[in-house]
C-alpha positions in Angstrom: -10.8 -19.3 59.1 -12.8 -20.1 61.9 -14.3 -17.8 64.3 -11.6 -19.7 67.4 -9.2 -18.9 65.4 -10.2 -15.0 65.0 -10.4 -14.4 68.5 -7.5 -16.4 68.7 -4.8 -13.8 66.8 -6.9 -10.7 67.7 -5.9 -11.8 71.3 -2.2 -12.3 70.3 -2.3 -8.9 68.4 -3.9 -6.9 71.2 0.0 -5.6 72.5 1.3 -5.1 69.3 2.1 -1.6 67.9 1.2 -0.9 64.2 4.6 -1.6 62.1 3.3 0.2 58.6 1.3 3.3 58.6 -0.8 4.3 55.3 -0.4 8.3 55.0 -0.8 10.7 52.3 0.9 8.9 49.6 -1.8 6.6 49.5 -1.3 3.0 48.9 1.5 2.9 46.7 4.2 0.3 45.4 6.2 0.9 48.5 3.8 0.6 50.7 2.2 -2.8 49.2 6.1 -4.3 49.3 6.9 -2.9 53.4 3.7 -4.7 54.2 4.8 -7.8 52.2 7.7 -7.8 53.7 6.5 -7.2 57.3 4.1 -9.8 56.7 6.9 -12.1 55.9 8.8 -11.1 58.9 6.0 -11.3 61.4 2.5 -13.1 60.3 0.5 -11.1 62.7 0.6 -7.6 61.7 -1.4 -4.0 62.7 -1.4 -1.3 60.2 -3.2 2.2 61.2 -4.6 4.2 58.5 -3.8 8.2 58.9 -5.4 8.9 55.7 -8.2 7.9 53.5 -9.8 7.5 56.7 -13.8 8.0 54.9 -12.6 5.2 52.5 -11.4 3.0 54.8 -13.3 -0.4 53.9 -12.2 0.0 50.3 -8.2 0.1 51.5 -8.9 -2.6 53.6 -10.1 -4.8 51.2 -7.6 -3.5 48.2 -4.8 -4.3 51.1 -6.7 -7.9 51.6 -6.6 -8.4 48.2 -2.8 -7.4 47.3 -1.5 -9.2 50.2 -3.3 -12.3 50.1 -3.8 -11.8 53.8 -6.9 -12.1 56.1 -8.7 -9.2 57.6 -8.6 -10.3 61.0 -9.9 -7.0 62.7 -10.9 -3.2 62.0 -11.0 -1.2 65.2 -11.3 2.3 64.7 -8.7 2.8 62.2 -6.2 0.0 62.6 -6.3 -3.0 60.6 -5.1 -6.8 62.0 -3.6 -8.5 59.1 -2.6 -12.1 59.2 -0.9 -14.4 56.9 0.7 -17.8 57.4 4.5 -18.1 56.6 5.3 -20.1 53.1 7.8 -21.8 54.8 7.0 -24.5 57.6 9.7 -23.9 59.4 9.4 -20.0 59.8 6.1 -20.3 61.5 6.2 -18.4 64.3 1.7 -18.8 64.9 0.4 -22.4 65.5 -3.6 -21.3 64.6 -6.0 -23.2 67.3 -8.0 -26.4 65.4 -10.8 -25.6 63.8 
């Protein structure tokens, strides 16, 4: 992903509201599947970390990794997540070229 098309989706996901919180539980099962599914739903996603906040590059990158999203941003404590729709016609982000 090119450095266009970072800027690109931070700017889209400036207004948006984180949809899944991590908290106490950790990162569990649940958790992994909401931000599947939200992921699914919405490409573009922000999640805020409540706890584990003094480990918070490993979650990212545990997140990254279980997702098969891209880090887009870390600001403070919330996370931009991207990852492109399977399905063509579901696309709701047209990335910028290269």
């Amino acid at each position: 992903m090119t450095n266009a098309q970072r800027a690109f989706l931070r700017k889209m996901a400036h207004p948006l509201k984180p949809t899944v919180m991590l908290g106490k539980q950790g990162l569990t099962e649940q958790l992994l599947a909401k931000l599947d599914q939200e992921l699914n739903a919405h490409e573009l996603i922000k999640v805020r970390l409540i706890d584990g906040k003094d480990q918070k590059q490993e979650l990212a990158q545990t997140i990254v990794a279980a997702t098969e999203a891209t880090l887009i941003s870390m600001v403070g404590y919330v996370l931009v997540l991207y990852r492109e729709q399977a399905d063509p016609e579901r696309r709701t982000i047209i990335l910028p070229a290269g």
